[in-house]
C-alpha positions as CSV (number, residue, x, y, z in Angstrom):
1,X,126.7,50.6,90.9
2,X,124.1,48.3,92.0
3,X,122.8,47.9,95.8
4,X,124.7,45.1,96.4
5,X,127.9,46.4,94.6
6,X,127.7,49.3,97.3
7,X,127.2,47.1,100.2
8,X,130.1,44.7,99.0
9,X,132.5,47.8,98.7
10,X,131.3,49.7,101.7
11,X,131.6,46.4,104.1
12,X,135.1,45.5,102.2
13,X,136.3,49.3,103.1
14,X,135.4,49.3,106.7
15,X,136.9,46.1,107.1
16,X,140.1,46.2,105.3
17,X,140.2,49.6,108.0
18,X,139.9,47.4,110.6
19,X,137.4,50.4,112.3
20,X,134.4,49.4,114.2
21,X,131.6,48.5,112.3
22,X,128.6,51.0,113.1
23,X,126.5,47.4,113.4
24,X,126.7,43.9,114.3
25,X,128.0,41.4,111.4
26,X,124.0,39.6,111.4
27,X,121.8,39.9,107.7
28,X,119.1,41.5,109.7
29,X,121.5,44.6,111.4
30,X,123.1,45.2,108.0
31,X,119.4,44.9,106.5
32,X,118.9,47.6,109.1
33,X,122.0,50.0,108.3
34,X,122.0,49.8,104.7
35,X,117.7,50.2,104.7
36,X,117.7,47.5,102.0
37,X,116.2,43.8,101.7
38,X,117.8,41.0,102.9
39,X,118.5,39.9,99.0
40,X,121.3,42.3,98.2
41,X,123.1,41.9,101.6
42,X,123.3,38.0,100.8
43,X,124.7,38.8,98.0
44,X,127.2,41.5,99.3
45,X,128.0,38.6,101.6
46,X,128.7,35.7,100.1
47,X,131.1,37.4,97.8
48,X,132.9,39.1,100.7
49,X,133.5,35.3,102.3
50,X,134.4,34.3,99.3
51,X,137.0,37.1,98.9
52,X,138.0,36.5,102.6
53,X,137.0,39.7,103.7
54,X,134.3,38.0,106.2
55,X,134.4,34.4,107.4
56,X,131.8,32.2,109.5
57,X,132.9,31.3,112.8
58,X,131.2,28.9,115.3
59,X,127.6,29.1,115.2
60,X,127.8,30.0,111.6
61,X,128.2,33.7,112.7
62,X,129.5,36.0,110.5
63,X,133.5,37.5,111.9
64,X,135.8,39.5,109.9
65,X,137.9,37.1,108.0
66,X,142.0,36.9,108.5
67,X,142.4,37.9,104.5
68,X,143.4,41.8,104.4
69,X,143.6,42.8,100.4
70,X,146.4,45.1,98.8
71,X,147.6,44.8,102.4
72,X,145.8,47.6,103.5
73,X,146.7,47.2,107.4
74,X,145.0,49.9,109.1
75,X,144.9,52.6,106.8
76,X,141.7,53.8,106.2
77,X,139.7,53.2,103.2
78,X,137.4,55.5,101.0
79,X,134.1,54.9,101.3
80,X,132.0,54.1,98.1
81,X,129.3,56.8,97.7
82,X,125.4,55.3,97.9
83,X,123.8,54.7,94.5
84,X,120.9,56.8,93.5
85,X,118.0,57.4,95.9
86,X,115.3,54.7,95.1
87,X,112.8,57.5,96.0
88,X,113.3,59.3,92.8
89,X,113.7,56.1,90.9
90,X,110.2,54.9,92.4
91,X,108.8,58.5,91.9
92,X,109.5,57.8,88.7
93,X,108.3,54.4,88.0
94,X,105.1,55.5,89.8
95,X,104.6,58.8,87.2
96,X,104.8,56.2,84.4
97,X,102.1,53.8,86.0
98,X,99.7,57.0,86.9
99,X,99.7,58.5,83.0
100,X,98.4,54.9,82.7
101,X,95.3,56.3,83.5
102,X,94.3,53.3,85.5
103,X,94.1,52.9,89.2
104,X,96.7,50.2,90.1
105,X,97.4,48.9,93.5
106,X,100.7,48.3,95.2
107,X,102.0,45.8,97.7
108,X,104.4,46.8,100.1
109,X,106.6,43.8,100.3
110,X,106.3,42.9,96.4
111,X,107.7,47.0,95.8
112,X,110.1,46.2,98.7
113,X,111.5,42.9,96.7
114,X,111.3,44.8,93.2
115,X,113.7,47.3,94.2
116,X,115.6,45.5,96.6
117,X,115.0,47.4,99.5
118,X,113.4,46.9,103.3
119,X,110.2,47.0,103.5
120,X,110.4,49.8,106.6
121,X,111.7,51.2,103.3
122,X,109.2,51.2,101.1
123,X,106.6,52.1,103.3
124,X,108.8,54.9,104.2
125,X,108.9,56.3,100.5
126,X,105.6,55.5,99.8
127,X,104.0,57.7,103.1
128,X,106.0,60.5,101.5
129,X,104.7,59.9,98.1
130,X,101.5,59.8,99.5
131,X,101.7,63.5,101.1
132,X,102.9,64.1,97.2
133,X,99.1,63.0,96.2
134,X,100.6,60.2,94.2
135,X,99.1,57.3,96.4
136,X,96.2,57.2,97.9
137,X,96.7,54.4,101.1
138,X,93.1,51.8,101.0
139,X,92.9,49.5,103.7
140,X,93.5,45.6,103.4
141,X,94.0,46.4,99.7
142,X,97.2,48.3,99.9
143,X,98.4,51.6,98.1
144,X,96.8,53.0,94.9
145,X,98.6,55.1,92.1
146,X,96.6,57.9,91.4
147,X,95.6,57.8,87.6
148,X,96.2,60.7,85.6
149,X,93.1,62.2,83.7
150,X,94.1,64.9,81.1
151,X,90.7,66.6,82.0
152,X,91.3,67.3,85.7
153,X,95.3,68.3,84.4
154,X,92.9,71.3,82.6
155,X,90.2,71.8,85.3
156,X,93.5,72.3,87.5
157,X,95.5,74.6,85.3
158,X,92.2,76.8,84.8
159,X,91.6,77.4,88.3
160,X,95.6,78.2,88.9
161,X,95.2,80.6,86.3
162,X,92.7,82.4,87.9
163,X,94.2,82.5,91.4
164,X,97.7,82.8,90.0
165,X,97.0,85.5,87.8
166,X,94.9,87.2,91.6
167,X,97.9,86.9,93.1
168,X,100.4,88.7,90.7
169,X,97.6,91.6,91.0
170,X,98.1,91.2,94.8
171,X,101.7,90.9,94.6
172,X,102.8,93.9,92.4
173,X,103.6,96.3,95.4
174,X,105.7,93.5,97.4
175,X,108.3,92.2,94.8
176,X,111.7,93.0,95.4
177,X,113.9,93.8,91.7
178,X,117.0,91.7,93.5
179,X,115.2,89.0,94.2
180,X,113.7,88.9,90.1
181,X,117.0,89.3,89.4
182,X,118.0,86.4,91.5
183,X,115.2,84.2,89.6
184,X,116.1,84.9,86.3
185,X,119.7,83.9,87.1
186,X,118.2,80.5,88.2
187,X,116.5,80.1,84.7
188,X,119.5,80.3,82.6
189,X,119.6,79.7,79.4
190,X,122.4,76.7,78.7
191,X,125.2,78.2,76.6
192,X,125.7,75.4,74.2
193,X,123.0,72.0,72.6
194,X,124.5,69.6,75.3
195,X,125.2,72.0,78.2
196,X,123.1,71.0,81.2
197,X,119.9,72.7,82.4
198,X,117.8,73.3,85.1
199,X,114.3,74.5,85.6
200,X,113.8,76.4,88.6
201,X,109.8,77.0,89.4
202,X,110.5,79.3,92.3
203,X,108.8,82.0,90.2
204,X,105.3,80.9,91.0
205,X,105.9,80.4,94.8
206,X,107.4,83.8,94.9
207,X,104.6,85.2,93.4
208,X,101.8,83.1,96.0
209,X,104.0,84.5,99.0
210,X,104.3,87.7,97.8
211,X,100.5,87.7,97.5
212,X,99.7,87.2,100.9
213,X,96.6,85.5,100.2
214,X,96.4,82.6,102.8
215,X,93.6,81.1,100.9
216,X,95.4,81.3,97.5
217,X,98.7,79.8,99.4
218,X,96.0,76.7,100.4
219,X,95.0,75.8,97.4
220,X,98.1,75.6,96.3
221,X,99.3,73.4,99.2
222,X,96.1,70.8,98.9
223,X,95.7,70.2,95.0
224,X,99.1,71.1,93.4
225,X,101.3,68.8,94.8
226,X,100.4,66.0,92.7
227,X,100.9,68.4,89.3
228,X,104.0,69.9,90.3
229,X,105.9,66.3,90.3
230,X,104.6,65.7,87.5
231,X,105.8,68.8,86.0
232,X,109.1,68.1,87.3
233,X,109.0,65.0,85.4
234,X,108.2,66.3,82.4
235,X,111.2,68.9,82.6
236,X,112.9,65.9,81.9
237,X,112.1,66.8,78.6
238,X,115.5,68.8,76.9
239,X,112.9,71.0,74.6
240,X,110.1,71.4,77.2
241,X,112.5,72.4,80.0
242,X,114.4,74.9,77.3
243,X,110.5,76.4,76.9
244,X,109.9,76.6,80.5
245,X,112.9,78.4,81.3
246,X,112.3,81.1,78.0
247,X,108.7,81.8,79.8
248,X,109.9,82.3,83.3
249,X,112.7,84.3,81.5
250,X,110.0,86.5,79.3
251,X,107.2,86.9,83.1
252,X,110.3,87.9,85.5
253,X,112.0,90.3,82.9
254,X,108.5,91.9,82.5
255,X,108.1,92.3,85.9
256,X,111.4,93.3,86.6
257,X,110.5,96.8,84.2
258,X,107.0,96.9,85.6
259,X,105.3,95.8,82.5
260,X,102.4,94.5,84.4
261,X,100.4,93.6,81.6
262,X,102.8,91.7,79.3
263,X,104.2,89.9,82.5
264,X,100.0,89.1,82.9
265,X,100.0,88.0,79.1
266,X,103.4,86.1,80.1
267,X,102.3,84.2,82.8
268,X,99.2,83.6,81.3
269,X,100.6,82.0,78.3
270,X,103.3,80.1,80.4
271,X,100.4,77.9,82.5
272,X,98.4,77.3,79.6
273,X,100.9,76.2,77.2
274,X,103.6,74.5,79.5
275,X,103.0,71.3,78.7
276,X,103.1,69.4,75.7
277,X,104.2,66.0,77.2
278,X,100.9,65.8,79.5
279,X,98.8,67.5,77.2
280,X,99.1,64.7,74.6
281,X,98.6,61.9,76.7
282,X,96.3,59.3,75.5
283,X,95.1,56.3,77.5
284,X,94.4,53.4,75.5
């Protein structure tokens, strides 16, 4: 369902329930409520005149039109459920453009018109991509995607080794056998080829916390953000996510018997090897 499609059938189901509308019937409020451009609520309504659903009364001000469909009286109507966040869907967009390898600049209201949302919006999305690592905000020239470089995707994973592999050392006497239970529950293995699956990464926060290294737990927090979304991305992958969720599987059940140095060889293995999407990405 697109934007507009949403809009139409939300509007349409709070009229036909005759209920108060939550704003007033003007393009800007419903700009406002639905946190989209004015573009798809034009849209939304000029079909719901057309339909009878609103009218324009004097002053060419938009009123809830006379025309009640299915003759729904007042009984109230299901609302439609919201289409897809467009932060994900930008997120996305935005991965693609940084494994560009170049450093391209973004407009607010150019993104706000591209996805058809407000600009309040966009610069909403893109303060939180931002604290992601993903933009970087440069005065009077706008936001710039951070370019991906396949060498500081190494320089990164051989520091995390380092301190990652410190702070399973430091962790060893704090880990709890319910809670490694717990993870490798999260990481199952699907049952059949098309059976859904989900990566779960709480492994290696588990393991920071459980450290209690503050200065392990800040590095983390400063330079990983950035690689972790695009990790996430790249779990996207059916056979990448399937290998990620055999090597959490193979550290945890290690742990779990106390087999401190296969779970080291493990979790070794696991952030070295993790990621044959970014590893082979070539910039032209």
């Amino acid at each position: 369902m697109s934007i507009a499609n949403y809009i139409k059938e939300d509007l349409a189901a709070r009229l036909q329930s005759r209920e108060e509308l939550p704003v007033q019937l003007t393009l800007g409020s419903l700009s406002e409520f639905y946190q989209v451009s004015f573009t798809p609520v034009r849209a939304a309504v000029s079909e719901l005149i057309e339909e009878g659903l609103l009218e324009k009364g004097e002053n060419r001000r938009l009123i809830p039109g006379k025309c009640r469909k299915n003759g729904a009286g007042k009984q109230k109507q299901r609302l439609p459920q919201r289409p897809s966040d467009p932060f994900e869907t930008i997120r996305d967009d935005l991965i693609q453009l940084s494994l560009q390898g170049e450093a391209i600049y973004l407009r607010e209201e150019a993104t706000a018109e591209k996805y058809k949302i407000s600009r309040s919006a966009i610069r909403n999305i893109f303060h939180q991509l931002a604290g992601l690592g993903m933009l970087d905000h440069i005065p009077r020239r706008g936001w710039r995607v951070r370019p991906f470089r396949l060498e500081d995707l190494r320089a990164f994973l051989e520091v995390r080794e380092v301190l990652e592999l410190k702070a399973l050392e430091l962790a060893r006497p704090h880990l709890d056998s319910s809670e490694l239970r717990r993870l490798i529950e999260l990481n199952r293995i699907p049952v059949s080829r098309n059976a859904p699956l989900e990566v779960d990464e709480s492994l290696h926060t588990y393991i920071i916390a459980a450290s209690g290294n503050s200065y392990i737990s800040d590095f983390f927090e400063r330079h990983a953000r950035y690689f972790y979304v695009l990790f996430k991305w790249e779990d996207k992958d059916r056979a990448a996510a399937l290998d990620a969720i055999r090597q959490h599987r193979e550290v945890l059940e290690a742990l779990l018997k106390k087999n401190w140095r296969k779970a080291r060889k493990a979790l070794s293995h696991h952030i070295r090897h993790n990621h044959p999407i970014l590893g082979n990405v070539v910039h032209s």
